[in-house]
N, C-alpha and C positions, 0 to 999 in steps of 0.2 A: 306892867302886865301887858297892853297894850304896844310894846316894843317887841317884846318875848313873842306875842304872838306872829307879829309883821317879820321878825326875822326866820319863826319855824314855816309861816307861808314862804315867805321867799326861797328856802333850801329845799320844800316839797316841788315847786315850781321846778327848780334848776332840775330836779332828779327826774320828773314826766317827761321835760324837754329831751333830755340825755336818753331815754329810754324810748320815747317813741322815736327818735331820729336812728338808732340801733335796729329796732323793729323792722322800721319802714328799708333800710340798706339789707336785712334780711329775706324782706318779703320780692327785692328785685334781684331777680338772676344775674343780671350782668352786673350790677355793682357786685352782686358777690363774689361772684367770678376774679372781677378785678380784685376783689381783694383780697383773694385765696392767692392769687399772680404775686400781687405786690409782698403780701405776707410770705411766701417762697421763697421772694428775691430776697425781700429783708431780710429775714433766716438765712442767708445762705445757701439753699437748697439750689441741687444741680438739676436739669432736666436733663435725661440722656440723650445722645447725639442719635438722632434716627429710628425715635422711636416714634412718629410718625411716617417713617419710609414708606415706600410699597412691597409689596411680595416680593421675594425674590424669584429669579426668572429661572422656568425648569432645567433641570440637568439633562444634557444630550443622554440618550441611551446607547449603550455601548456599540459596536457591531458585532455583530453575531459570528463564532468559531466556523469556519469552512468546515464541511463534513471531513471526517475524517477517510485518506485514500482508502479504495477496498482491499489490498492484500496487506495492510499496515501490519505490521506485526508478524508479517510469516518469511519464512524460508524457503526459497525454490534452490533445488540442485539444479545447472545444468551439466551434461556432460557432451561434450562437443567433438565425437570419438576419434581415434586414430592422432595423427601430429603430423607436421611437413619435415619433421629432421627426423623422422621415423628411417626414411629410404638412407640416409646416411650411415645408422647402427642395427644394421642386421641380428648382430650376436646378440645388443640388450632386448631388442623385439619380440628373437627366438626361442628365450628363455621359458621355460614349462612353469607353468603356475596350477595350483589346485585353484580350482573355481566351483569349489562343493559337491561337485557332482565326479569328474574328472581332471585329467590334466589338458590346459592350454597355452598356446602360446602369450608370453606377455602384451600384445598388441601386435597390429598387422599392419601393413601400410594404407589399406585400403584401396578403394579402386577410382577410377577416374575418367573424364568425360574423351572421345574419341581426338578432340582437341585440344587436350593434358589436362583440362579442368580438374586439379585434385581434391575428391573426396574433404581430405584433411581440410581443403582452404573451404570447399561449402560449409561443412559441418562448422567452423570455425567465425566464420561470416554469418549464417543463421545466427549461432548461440551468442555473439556481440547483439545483435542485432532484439533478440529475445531478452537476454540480459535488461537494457536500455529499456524497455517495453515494462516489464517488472519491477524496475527500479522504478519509472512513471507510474506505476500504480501501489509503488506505496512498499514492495516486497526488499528483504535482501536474500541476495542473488548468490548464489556460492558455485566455480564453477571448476571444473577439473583440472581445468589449466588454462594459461591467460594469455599462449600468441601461440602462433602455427612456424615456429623455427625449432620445434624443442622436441627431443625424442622422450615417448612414454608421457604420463607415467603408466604403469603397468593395468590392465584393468580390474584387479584386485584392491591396487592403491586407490583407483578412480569411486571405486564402491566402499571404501574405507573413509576417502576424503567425503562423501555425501553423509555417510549413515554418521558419521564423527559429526556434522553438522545438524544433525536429526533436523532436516530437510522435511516442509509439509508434505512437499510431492517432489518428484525428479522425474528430468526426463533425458532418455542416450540418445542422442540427434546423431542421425546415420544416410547416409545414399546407398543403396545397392548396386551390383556389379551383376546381373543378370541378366539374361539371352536377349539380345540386341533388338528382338521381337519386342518383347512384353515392355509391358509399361504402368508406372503408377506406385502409390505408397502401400506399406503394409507397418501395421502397428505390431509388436511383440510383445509378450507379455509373460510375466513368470509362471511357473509351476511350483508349488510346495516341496520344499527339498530342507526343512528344517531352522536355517536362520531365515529364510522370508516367509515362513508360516503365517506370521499375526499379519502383513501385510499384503496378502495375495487377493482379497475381497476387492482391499479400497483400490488394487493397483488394475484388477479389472475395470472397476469401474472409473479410473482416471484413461485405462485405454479406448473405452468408450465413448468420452469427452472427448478425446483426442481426435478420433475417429468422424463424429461428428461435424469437428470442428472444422477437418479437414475437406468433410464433402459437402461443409456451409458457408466455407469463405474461402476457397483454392479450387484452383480449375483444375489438380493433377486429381487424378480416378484413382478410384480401389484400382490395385496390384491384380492385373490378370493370366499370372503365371506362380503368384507366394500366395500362400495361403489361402481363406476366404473371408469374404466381403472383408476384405481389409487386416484382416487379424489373422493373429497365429500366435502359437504358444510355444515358449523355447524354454528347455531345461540344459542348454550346452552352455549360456554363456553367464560368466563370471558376474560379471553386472545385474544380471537380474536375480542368479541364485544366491547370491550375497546379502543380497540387499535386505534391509533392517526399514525402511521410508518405501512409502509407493511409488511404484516406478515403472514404468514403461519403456521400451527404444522404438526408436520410430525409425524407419529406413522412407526417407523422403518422396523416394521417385527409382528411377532404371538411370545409372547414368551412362551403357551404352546404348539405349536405344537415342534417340536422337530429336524426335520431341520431346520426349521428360528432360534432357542434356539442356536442351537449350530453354527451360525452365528454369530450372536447379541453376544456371549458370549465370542467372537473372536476378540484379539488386531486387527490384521492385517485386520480385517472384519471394526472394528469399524475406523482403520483410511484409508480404502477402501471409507468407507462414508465420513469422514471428507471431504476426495480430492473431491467426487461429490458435494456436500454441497458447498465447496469452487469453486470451477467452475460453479455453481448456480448461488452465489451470484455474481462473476465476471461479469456472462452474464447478470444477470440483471440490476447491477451498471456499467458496461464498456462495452455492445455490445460483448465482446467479452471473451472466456474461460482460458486466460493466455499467 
């Protein structure tokens, strides 16, 4: 009896011992700690690589799309009248064309500065020159013809090759051949004669632009012998009765009088015009000059 009991104290003993020494490794953090660690590793258990890392470091923001050019997306005609192999073929020049209203010849040679400066080669030299100007802003350029060695093409064709393009705006870049006196540009502008019906509003008011443009960035003056303040209205020529896109002809200056000649004769002159020309057509296709 007296055994039986000494051995069920002894096994109650072992079992307090065993239990408070569990307790006690419960009630301190870091022993548990350690032995949640050790019991992980003993398991097997993986700890992921970098899952104490730090933040990751921001992402660059992108750069930002350049505005888009202002005539992106649009059409300019130019027409760059007359040709320099014109004088060579009489006979295809002389040819009679309908130009909606009457008969005219298919193209002229045009006229030219007292010191042979031809018409052909200004007109020609401007509309590069414009071309290059429109292309830098974004436009395509479509233009009558593309070197001053070549006769025609006719000015039926040349109104055919634009409105075939359905061109925003166009415009016929010309010098005049008028009384060695006078001096200065004059704009032209269509008259209602059935195929330019729907465009006779916008083409006044791209002559307008034009007009402006010319007496806010060129030193040549309104024409003080064609028209007035600058303008006139023509129903003779093919180009303008034709035309289907707004359009304008501009006759630049006098090329016999003799200071308009030695303007018109002048790179820096001609691409004077180009930039008014080019801020024309801006204002009429965008509101606004660049």
């Amino acid at each position: 009896m007296h055994r039986k009991l000494a051995a069920a104290a002894l096994v109650l003993a072992v079992a307090l011992m065993s239990g408070c020494g569990a307790a006690a490794r419960a009630a301190d953090p870091a022993a548990a700690a350690s032995d949640a660690a050790g019991a992980g590793v003993a398991s097997g258990a993986v700890v992921p690589a970098g899952s104490q890392s730090s933040p990751a470091s921001p992402t660059a923001a992108p750069s930002p799309s350049p505005p888009p050019l202002p005539l992106a997306g649009r059409v300019v005609g130019i027409d760059p009248g007359h040709n320099g192999g014109n004088f060579s073929d009489p006979g295809y020049i002389n040819q009679l064309i309908w130009n909606g209203r009457e008969s005219e010849t298919c193209d002229t040679t045009g006229t030219e500065t007292a010191s042979g400066f031809t018409e052909a080669s200004f007109n020609f030299d401007l509309a590069s020159d414009l071309r290059a100007d429109l292309i830098a802003a974004g436009a395509k350029v479509v233009m009558t013809r593309q070197d001053n060695t070549s006769v025609g093409p006719c000015v039926t064709t040349r109104a055919q090759i634009l409105n075939n393009a359905h061109a925003d705006v166009a415009i016929d870049i010309h010098a005049d051949g008028g009384p060695a006196w006078g001096r200065g540009f004059t704009v032209l502008e269509p008259v209602a004669d059935g195929p330019n019906d729907a465009v006779i509003s916008p083409s006044l008011q791209f002559g307008a632009d034009v007009r402006t443009a010319m007496l806010g960035s060129t030193s040549m003056p309104e024409s003080n012998y064609y028209g007035t303040d600058g303008l006139i209205t023509r129903d003779d020529l093919a180009g303008l009765n034709l035309t289907t896109v707004p359009k304008v002809l501009i006759e630049c200056g006098n090329m016999p009088n003799s200071t308009d000649a030695g303007l018109l004769a002048s790179p820096a002159f001609q691409q004077q015009l180009a930039r008014a020309f080019t801020a024309a057509i801006m204002v009429f296709l965008t509101g606004k000059a660049g």
